[in-house]
N, C-alpha and C positions, 0 to 999 in steps of 0.2 A: 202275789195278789194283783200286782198291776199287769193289764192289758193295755199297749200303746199299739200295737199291730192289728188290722181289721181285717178279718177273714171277707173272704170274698162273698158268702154266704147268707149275708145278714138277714133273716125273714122278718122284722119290723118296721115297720114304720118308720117311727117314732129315731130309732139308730139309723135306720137307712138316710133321711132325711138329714140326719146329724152328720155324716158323714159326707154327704153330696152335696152339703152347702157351707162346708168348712167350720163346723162346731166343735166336730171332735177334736178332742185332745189325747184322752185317755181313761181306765175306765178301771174298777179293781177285777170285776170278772166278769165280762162283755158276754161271751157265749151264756152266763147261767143269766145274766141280766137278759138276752135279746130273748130267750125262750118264755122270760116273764113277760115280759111287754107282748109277743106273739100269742100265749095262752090267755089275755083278760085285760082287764084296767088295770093301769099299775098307777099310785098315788107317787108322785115325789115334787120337793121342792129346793128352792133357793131360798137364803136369808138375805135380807139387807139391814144394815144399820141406819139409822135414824139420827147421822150427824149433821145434816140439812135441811133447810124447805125442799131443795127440790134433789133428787138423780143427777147427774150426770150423762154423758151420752157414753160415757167409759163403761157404764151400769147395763147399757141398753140389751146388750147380746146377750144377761142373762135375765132379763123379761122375756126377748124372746126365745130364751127356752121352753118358758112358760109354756109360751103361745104355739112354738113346736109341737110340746107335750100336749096338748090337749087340742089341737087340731089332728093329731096323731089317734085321737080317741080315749086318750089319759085323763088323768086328773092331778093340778096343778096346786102345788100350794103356795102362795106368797107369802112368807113368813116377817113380819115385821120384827125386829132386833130391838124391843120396848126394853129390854132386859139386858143383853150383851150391850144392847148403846150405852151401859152405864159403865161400863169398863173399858169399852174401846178394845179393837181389833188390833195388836199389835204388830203382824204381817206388813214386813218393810216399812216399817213406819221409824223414825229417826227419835222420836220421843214421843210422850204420852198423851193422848190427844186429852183433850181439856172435858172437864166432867160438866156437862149437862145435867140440869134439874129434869123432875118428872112433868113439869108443864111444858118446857122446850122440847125435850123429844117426842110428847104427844103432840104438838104443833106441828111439829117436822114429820110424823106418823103421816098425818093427815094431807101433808103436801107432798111428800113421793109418791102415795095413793093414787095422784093423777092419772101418771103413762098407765097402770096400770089397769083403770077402768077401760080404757080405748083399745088396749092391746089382747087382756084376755076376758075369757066371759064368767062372775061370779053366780052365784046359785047355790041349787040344791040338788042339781039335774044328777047323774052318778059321772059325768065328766066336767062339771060343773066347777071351778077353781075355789078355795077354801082362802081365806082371809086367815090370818095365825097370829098371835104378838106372843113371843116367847116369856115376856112379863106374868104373862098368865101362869104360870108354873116356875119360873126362876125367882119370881118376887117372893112365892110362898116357902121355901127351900128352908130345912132346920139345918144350921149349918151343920154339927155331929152326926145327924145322922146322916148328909148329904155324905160326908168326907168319910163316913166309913163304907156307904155304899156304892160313893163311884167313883171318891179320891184315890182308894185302896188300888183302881186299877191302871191309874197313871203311875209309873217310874219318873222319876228325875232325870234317869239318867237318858232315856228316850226321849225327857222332852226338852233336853239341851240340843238333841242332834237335829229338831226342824230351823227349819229357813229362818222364823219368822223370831226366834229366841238366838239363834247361833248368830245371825247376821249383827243384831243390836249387839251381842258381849262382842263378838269379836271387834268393832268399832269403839269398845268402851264403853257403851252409851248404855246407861241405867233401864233397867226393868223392874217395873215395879213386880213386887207380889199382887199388886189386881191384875195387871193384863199377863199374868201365869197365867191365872186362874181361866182366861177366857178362852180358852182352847178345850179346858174340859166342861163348860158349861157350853159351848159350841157342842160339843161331843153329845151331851147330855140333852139336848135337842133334837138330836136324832131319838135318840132311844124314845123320848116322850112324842113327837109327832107319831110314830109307831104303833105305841099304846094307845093314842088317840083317834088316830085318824087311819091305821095300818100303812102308813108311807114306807114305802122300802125304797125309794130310790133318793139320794140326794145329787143335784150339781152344784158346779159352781167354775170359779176361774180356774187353772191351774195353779193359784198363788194355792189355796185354800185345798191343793191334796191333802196335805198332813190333818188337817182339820177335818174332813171329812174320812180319813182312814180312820183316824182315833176314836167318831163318831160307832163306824161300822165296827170296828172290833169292841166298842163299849155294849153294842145292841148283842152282839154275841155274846158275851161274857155275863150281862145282868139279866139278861131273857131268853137267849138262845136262837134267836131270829136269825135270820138272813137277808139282811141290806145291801145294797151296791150305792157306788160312786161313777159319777162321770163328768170330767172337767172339760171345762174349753180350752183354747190357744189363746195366750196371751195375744190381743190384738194391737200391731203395730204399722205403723202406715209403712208406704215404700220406700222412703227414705227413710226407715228405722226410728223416726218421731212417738210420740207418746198420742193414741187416738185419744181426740177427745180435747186435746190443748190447741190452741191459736194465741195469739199475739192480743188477744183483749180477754182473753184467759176461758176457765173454762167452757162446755157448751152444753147449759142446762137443759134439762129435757121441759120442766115446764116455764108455759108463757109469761109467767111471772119474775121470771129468773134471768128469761132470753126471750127477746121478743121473735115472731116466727118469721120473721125478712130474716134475721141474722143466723136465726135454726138453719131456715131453708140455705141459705148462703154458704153456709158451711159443707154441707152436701155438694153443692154447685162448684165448689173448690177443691173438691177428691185431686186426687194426687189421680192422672191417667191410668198409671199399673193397678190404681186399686180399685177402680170404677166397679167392675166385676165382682170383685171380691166382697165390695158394702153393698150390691144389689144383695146378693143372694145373703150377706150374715143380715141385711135390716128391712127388706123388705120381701113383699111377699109376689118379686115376680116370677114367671117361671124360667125355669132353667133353660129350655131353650131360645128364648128373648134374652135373657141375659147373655150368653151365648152369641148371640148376633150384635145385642151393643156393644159389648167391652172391643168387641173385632173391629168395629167404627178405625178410621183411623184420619190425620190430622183434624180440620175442623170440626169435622162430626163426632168424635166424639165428646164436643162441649154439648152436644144432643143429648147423649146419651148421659153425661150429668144431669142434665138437668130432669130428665127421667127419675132418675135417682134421689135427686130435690125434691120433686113432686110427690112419688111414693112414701119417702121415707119419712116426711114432712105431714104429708093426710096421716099416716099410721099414726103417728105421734099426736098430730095438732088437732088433725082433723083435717077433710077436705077442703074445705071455706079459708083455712088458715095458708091453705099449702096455694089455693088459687090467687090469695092475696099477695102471697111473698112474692110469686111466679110474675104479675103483672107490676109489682113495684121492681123490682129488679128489670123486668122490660123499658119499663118507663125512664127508670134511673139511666140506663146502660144502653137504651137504641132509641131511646127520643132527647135523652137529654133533659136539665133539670129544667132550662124554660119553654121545654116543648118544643124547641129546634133540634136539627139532626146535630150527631157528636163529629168534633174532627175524627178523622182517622186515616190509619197508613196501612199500606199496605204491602204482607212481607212474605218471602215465600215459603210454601210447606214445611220447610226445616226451622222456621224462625230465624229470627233476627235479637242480636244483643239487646238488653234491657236499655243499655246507653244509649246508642243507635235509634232507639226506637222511641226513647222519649224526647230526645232533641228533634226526630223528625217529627213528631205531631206537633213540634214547637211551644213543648211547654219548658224547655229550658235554649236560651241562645247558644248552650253550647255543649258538647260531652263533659267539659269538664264540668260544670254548672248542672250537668245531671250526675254527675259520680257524685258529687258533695250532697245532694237534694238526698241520692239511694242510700248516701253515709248518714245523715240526719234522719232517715227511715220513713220521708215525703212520699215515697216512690210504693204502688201499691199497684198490682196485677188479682183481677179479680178477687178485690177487696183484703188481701193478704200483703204483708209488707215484704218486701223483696229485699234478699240477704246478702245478694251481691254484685258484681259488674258484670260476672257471666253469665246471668240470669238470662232465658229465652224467652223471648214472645210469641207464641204460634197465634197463627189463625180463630177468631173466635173469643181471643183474648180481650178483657177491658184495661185499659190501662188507667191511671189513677196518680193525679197528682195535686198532694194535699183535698183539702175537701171539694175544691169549686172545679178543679181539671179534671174531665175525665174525656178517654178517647176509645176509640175501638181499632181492633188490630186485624183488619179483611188479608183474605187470602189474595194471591195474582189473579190475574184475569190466564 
């Protein structure tokens, strides 16, 4: 059933773009899927669960699927998790997440909703994106007759072999019988968006294959349809870190959560290898400007972040929000917090040691007086705390010590 190899061939849209901008992952039948997308609209969605006010920016790649699919000419569904939130997702999870009442997670409904009003377009239009709460038919559910019409087609013994059950027994760590059960009400979501709404396609992460195959062979087996699957790539920064985490924790998509100096910031802070790579999964530049920034090399390409901040920042916050962050970060980083210019040093192309370099703006009298300052974790490059002595300073760089120091890092003359 699985497709992970992409024929050179692809006539849609919708995959073509998936693949040219680093989405895919993999797919259960890519050829009978890319002739659907080619011949008409094709409906498919993503679910989210409703464990917070806001997203995550770890969430964000599968909004823009969304936004993919229906710029693609599709039609998109957002599926709100009013119903699975009450069981909790068990996929790598170390224990059982804590059960929410029906007022909290309509709370938290209401506050993921954000990104998604700016990202894609709701209506009635036939591309038009559909709103969904899986509550709406999971709530209604007679449990005998649910378990003999769609219990009957789970085994146990196939649902001990996914990631998301094997990983928890082999660790020892308890599984309830509620979060079994959420993998065939995940399943049973497909089937119903189908009947509803005719969605034959579903994504989602790569965590979430097994969930989404069980889905597709459920729609077969109680109806006779044919559905497809298509995951992303687990996203991971360049140095193998977890996207989405920094050092004052996660980075919420809405402004109430993370204010947009700190959204935008995070952008501004891309790791160089992966400049490139967050244009094209979060924003909507084109491929051949992308192309020409991530090529930037030393100082420029702190340009080309900030590019990056900018875009990725309007999609999400809005333009007003992404100009705000832009000129506070200016003001903070090349005027300075009393409006005079910031010290700074000046190091060549290859950079200069984090030690080296903060003793020379003279915020420490000495290297050693800066190793202790980088060991207490005083020591901050473009707003990020720096994890060791070998750390480098290029060109372009802010440097940052505790709150009231901060310097700039210019290239040679």
């Amino acid at each position: 059933m699985s497709t992970t190899t992409v024929p050179a061939n692809i006539k849609s849209e919708f995959l073509r773009v998936m693949v040219e901008r680093g989405y895919y992952h993999q797919a259960t039948d890519l050829e009978a899927l890319d002739k659907q997308l080619s011949d008409g609209i094709v409906t498919g969605y993503i679910g989210f669960d409703a464990t917070a006010t806001s997203l995550h920016v770890g969430s964000l790649i599968q909004i823009m699927i969304l936004r993919r699919l229906q710029q693609a000419g599709h039609r998109p569904i957002a599926l709100m998790g009013g119903g699975t939130t009450k069981i909790g997702d068990p996929t790598f999870k170390d224990e059982a997440r804590p059960l929410l009442t029906n007022e909290v997670i309509d709370q938290n409904i209401q506050g993921i909703l954000k990104p998604f009003n700016r990202l894609i377009k709701f209506g009635d239009g036939p591309t038009d994106a559909l709103l969904a709460n899986n509550a709406d038919w999971l709530d209604e559910l007679r449990y005998i007759p649910f378990l003999r019409d769609v219990g009957r087609h789970f085994t146990i013994n196939r649902m001990l072999t996914f990631d998301s059950v094997k990983l928890r027994l082999d660790r020892e760590q308890p599984l309830t019988f509620l979060e079994f059960n959420y993998m065939i009400l995940q399943a049973y979501d497909f089937v119903e968006l189908q009947r509803r709404f005719g969605c034959t396609l579903q994504c989602g992460g790569s965590d979430q294959w097994g969930n989404i195959v069980n889905g597709i062979e459920l729609a077969r087996r109680v109806d006779g349809t044919e559905v497809y699957g298509v995951t992303t790539p687990l996203i991971t920064l360049a140095d193998g870190g977890k996207m989405g985490k920094t050092e004052k924790g996660a980075v919420w998509l809405n402004e109430d959560s993370l204010p947009a100096y700190d959204y935008w910031q995070f952008w501004r802070n891309t790791q160089d290898a992966d400049v490139g790579r967050f244009m094209r999964l979060f924003t909507d530049i084109p491929l051949d400007e992308i192309a020409r920034l991530e090529n930037l090399q030393g100082s420029e390409i702190n340009e080309a972040k900030k590019v990056l901040a900018d875009a990725a920042t309007t999609m999400c916050r809005g333009a007003d929000a992404a100009r705000s962050a832009a000129e506070t970060a200016r003001a903070t980083f090349e005027q300075g917090h009393a409006g005079g210019d910031l010290p700074s040093i000046q190091v060549p192309a290859e950079g200069m040691s984090i030690v080296q370099a903060t003793t020379g703006l003279g915020f420490t009298a000495s290297n050693k007086e800066a190793k202790r300052k980088i060991e207490e974790g005083a020591v901050r490059v473009n707003g990020e705390k720096v994890q060791g002595f070998d750390y480098l300073v290029k060109p372009g760089d802010t440097l940052s010590l505790g709150q009231k120091k901060h310097g700039l890092v210019l290239g040679e003359d």
